[in-house]
C-alpha positions in Angstrom: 12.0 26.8 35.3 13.6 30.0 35.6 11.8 32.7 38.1 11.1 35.2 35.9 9.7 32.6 33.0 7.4 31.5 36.2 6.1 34.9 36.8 5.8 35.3 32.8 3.8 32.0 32.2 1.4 33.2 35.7 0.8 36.8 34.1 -0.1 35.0 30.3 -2.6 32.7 32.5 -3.6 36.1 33.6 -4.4 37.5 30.7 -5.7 34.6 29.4 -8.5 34.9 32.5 -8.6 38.7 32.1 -9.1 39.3 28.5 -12.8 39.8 28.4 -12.3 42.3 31.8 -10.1 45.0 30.8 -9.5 47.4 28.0 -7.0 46.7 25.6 -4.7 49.5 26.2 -3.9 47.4 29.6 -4.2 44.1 28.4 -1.0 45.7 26.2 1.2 46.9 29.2 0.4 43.6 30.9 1.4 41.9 27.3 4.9 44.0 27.7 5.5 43.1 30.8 5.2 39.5 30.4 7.3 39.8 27.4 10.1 41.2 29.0 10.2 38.9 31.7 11.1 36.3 29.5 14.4 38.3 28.3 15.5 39.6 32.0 13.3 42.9 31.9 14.9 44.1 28.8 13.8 44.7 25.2 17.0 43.7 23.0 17.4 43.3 19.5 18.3 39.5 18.4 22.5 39.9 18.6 21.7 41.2 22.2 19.1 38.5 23.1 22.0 35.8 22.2 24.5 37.6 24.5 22.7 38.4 27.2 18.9 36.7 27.7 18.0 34.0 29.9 20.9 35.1 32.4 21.3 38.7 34.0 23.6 38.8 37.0 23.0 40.8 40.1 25.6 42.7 41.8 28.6 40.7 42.4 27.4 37.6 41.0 29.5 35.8 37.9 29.5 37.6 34.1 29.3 34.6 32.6 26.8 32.0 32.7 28.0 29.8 35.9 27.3 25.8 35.6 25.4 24.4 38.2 26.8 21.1 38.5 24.5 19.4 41.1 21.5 17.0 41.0 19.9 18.1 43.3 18.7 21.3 45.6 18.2 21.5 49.3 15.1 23.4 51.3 14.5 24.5 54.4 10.9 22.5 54.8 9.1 19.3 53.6 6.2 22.0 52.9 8.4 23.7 50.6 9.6 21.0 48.5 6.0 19.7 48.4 4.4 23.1 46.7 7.3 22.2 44.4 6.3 18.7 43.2 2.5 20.3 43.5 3.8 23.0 40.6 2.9 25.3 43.2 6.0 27.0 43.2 8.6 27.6 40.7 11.9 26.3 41.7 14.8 23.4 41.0 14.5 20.5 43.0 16.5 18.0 40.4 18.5 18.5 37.0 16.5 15.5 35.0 13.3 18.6 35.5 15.2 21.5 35.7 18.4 22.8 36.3 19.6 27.2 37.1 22.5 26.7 34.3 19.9 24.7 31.5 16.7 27.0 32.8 18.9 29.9 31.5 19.5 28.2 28.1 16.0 27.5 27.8 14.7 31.2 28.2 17.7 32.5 26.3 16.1 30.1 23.6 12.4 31.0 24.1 12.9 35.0 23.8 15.4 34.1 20.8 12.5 32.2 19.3 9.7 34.0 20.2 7.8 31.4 22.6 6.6 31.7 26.0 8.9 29.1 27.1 11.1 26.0 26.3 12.4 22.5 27.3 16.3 21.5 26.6 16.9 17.7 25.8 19.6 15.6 25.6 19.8 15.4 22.2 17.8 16.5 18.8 16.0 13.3 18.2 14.9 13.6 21.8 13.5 16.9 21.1 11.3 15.8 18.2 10.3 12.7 20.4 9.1 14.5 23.0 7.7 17.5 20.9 5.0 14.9 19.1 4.8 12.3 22.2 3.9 15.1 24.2 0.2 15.5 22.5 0.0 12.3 20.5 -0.6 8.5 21.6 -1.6 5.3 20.2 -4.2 5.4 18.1 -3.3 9.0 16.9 -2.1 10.2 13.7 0.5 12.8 12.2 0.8 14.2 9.0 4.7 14.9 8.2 7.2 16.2 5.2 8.9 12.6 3.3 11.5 15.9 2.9 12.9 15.4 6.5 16.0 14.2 8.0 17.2 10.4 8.1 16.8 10.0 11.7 13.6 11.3 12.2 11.9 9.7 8.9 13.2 6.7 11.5 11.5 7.6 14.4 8.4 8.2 12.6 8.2 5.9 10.3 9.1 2.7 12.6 9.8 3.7 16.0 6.7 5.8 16.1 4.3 3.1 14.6 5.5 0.5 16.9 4.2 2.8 19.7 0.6 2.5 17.2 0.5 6.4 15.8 0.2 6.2 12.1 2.2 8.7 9.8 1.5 9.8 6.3 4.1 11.4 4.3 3.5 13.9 1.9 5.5 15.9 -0.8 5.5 19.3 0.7 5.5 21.2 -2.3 1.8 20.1 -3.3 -1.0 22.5 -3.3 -2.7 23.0 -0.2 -5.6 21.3 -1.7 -3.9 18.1 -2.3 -2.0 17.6 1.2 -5.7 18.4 3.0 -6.1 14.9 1.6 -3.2 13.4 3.8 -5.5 14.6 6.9 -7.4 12.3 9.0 -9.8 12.9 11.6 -7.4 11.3 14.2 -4.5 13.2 13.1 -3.0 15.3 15.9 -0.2 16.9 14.8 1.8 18.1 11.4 5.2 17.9 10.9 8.3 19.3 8.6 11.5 20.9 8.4 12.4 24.6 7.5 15.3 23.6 5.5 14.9 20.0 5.0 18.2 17.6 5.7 19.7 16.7 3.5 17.6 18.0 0.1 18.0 21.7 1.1 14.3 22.2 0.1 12.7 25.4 1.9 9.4 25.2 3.3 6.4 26.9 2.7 6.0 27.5 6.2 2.2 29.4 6.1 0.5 26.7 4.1 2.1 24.2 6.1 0.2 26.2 9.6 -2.8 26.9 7.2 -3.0 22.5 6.8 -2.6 21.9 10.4 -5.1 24.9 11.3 -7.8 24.3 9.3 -7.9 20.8 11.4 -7.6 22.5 14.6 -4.6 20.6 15.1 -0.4 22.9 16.0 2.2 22.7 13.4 5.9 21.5 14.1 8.8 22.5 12.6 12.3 21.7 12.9 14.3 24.6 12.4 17.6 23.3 12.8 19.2 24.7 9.7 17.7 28.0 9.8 18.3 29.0 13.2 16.1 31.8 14.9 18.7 34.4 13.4 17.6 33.6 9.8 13.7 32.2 10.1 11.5 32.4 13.2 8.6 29.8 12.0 6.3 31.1 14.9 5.7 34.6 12.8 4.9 32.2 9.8 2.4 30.1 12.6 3.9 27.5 13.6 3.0 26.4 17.2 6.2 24.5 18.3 9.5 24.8 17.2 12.4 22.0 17.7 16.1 22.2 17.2 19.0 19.7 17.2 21.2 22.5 19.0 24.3 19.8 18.2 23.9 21.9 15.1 24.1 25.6 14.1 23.2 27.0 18.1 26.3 25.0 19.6 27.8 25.7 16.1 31.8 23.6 17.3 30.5 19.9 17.9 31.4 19.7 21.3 28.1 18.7 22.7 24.9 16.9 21.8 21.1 18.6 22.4 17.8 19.5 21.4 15.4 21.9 22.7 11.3 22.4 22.3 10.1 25.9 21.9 6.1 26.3 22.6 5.0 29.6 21.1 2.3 29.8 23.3 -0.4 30.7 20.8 -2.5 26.9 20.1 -5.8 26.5 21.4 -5.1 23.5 23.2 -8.7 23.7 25.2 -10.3 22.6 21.2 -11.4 19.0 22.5 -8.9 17.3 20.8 -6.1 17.3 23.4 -7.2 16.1 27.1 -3.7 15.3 28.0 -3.7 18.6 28.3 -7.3 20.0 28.9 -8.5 17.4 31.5 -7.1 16.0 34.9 -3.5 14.7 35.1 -3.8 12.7 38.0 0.2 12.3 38.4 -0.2 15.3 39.7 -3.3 15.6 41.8 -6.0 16.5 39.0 -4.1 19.2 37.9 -5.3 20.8 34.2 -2.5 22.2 32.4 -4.3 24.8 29.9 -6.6 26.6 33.5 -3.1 26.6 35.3 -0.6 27.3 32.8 -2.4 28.9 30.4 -0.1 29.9 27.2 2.5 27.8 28.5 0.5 24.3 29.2 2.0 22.8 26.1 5.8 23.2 27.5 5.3 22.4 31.0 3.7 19.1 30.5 6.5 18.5 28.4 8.9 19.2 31.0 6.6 17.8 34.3 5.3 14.6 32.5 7.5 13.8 29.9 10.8 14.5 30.9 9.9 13.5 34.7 9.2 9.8 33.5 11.6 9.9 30.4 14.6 11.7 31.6 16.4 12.9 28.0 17.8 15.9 30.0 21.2 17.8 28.7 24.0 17.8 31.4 24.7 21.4 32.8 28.1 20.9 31.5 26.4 20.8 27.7 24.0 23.6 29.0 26.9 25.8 29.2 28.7 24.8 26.1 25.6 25.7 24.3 25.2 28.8 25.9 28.7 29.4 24.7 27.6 28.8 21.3 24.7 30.9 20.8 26.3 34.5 21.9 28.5 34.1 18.7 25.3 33.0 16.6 24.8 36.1 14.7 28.4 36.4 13.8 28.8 32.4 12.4 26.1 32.5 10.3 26.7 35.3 8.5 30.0 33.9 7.7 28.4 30.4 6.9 26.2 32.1 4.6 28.9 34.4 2.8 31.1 31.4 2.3 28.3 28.9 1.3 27.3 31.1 -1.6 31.1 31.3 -3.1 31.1 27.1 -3.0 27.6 26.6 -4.5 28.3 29.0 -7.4 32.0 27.5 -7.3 30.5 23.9 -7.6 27.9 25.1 -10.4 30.9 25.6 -12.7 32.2 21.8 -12.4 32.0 19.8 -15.1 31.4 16.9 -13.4 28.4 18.2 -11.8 24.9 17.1 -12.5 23.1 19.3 -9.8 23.6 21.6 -7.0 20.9 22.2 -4.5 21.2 25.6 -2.5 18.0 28.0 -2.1 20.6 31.0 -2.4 21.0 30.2 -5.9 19.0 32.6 -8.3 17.2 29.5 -10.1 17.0 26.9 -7.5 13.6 25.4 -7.1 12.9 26.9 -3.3 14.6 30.0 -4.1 11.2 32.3 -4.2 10.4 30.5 -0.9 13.9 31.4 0.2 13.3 34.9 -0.3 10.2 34.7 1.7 11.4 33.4 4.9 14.6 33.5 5.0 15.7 36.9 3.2 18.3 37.6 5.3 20.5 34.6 4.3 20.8 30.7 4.8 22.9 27.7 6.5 25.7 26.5 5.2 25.0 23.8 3.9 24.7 22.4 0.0 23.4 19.6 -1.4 24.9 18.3 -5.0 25.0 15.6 -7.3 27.8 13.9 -8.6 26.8 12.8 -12.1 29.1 9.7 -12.4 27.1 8.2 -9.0 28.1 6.2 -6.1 31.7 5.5 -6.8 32.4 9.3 -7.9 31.3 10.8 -5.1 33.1 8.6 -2.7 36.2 9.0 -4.7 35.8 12.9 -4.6 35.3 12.4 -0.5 38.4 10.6 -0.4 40.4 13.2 -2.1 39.3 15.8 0.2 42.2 17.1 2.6 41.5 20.0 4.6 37.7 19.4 4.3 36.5 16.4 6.9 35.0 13.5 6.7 32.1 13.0 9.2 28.6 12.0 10.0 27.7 15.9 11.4 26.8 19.5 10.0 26.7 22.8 10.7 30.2 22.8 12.6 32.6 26.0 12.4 34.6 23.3 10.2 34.1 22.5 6.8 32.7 18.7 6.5 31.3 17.0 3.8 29.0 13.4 4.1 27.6 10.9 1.7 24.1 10.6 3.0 23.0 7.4 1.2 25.7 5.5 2.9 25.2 6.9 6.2 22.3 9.2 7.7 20.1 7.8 5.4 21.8 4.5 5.1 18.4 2.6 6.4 16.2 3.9 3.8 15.2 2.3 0.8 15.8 3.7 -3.0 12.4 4.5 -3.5 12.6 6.5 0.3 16.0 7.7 -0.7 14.1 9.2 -3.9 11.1 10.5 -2.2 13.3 12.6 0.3 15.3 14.2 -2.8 18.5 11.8 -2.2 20.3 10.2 -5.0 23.6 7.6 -4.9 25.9 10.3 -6.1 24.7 13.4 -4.1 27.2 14.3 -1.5 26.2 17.3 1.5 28.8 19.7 2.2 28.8 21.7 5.3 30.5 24.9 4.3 32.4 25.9 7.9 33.9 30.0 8.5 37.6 29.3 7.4 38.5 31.7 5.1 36.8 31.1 2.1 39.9 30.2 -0.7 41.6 27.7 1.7 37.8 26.1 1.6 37.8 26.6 -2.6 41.7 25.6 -3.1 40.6 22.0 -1.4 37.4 21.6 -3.2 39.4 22.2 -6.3 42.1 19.9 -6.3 39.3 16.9 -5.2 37.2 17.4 -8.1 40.8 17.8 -10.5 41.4 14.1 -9.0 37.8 12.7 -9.6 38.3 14.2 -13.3 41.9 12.8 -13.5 
């Protein structure tokens, strides 16, 4: 953990404590202060944040990010390395916990976010893993979106009830009223996507944080598609955001990762968490929400979890994604600009049946678009081939300039026939209840200029037709 997000998660405990002994005008400055810790003592807008948060060099130290290639950390004393595996002290001792290069990701992340701090992984599926594992165990129960990528309708579905927690999926476009009936009192946790993967379906973000709430219980969202440049969930309420930063936050596909984002702001003292409200005995009695405070959520994450779990990114990928996210701003603009020209492009095929992108004036989530995401989208589009199966893998085949390949949200145009591979373990009646049909086909609209993109989508479909 980086010393300035140390010093920020002691001042929140502070305030935390304090609250009821000083006047608010303080408890504000205090508030600002802690804030600004997390971003290196500076109050930037976002295209700042991505540039220069997380990592602030002092005089005659390196401009850019340096990698810390090394497993491990020396010390002068056993006493200091033992206040370190107390949590006594802030500091690295080994890269599976923490690492300088990775710690400076994480609170580039965090202010980018808005949460009060964050854990890097080794990949996206590890994130969500460890996001839910972290407050749920057997005998527990999660609510979650059937709108949701292949992989983690996998790990939920299977994976998760091997380990004896129950899920319940739910259509997340029914009234409020209707999913309260999903709820259980042994449900933990809800989960969903802000753009869902593959359907392109936007969430209603507030009602999902109003079902979890009302049970006392933090909402996660994935927010892979989105990004914290178009939607930041944790101004809608959610209480932990997850990423696969494979995607949009690396944004070239040179290295796998997730991260965990805690926003700092769920009760977890209600009763219905003493993994993190009583004793952890790995670690002398210690009780994460009296010495963590707003940040208890994330550092059991990182002190527990990732201690006995080890999905921990390689510097290496730490600074690849660092790399990726100063350029954020700038990419998805251009994702967005050139996404809208191929949805409205592919609306005009003949051979069309649908075209799923919440841009589009008259697509089903577009008032939710609007909401959440005014500023723009990802770039990617969902559409249906109306001759099926056979079509669409005959209009994949044509492609030329546009790859073929099991990823999204690369600088690179890429396109993918999820029922014969994301999803390729799911049944028809799962394929159908996450919005996936044989013939639809996800394109991931890359920043090339936009009629080289159109010129090669063109000649495909001319081939299907032919």
């Amino acid at each position: 953990m980086p010393v300035s997000s140390f010093l920020a998660n002691m001042l929140w405990q502070y305030l935390d404590n304090c609250e009821a002994m000083i006047d608010d005008e303080f408890m504000n400055k205090l508030a600002n202060i802690a804030t600004e810790l997390k971003t290196g003592g500076i109050d930037m807008e976002f295209e700042t944040k991505c540039l220069h948060a997380g990592y602030t060099p002092k005089n005659g130290e390196p401009r850019v990010l340096p990698i810390t290639q090394s497993t491990t950390f020396t010390y002068d004393s056993t006493e200091a390395i033992g206040k370190l595996f107390d949590l006594e002290e802030a500091g690295y001792f080994y890269t599976r916990l923490a690492n300088p290069t990775t710690g400076a990701v994480e609170a580039k992340i965090a202010a980018l976010e808005g949460g009060v701090g964050a854990l890097c992984t080794s990949s996206g599926q590890a994130a969500t893993f460890l996001a839910i594992l972290n407050i749920l165990e057997s005998g527990d129960h999660l609510v979650a979106s059937s709108c949701i990528y292949g992989g983690s309708y996998n790990l939920l579905a299977h994976t998760f009830q091997k380990m004896g927690i129950q899920v319940t999926f739910v259509d997340q476009d029914l009234p409020l009223a209707e999913l309260q009936k999903a709820l259980q009192p042994n449900t933990k946790a809800v989960f969903a996507e802000t753009i869902a993967n593959p359907a392109m379906r936007v969430l209603d973000i507030e009602k999902f944080a109003q079902l979890a709430h009302d049970h006392q219980v933090p909402f996660i969202i994935d927010n892979t598609f989105a990004t914290p440049y178009f939607c930041r969930p944790i101004e809608f309420g959610a209480d932990i955001v997850i990423h696969s930063t494979t995607k949009y936050l690396d944004g070239h596909a040179v290295a796998t990762g997730g991260v965990i984002v805690d926003s700092g702001k769920f009760p977890w003292d209600n009763g219905k968490f003493p993994q993190l409200s009583t004793p952890d005995e790995t670690y002398h009695g210690i009780v994460y929400t009296e010495t963590f405070g707003a940040a208890a959520y994330i550092t059991k994450a990182r002190v527990q979890l990732m201690r006995d779990l080890g999905a921990t990114p390689s510097p290496q990928n730490s600074f690849y994604l660092n790399l990726g996210m100063e350029t954020l701003p700038v990419r998805m603009d251009r994702h967005f600009e050139n996404a809208m020209a191929v949805a409205q492009f592919i609306q005009e095929q003949k051979t069309i049946a649908t075209v799923t992108y919440p841009g589009l004036p008259g697509d089903t989530s577009y008032e939710l678009k609007e909401k959440y995401l005014p500023r723009g989208l990802c770039g990617v589009i969902s559409f249906e081939i109306t001759a099926g199966r056979k079509a669409a893998a005959q209009w994949l085949d044509a492609l030329k300039m546009v790859s073929r390949e099991v990823h999204v949200a690369d600088i690179r145009t890429c396109a993918l026939h999820p029922a014969t591979s994301t999803h390729r373990q799911m049944s028809d009646e799962e394929l159908t209840a996450a919005g996936i049909s044989p013939g639809l086909i996800r394109i991931s609209v890359g920043i090339e200029n936009i009629q080289d993109i159109l010129a090669d989508l063109a000649q495909a479909f001319e081939q299907m037709e032919g």
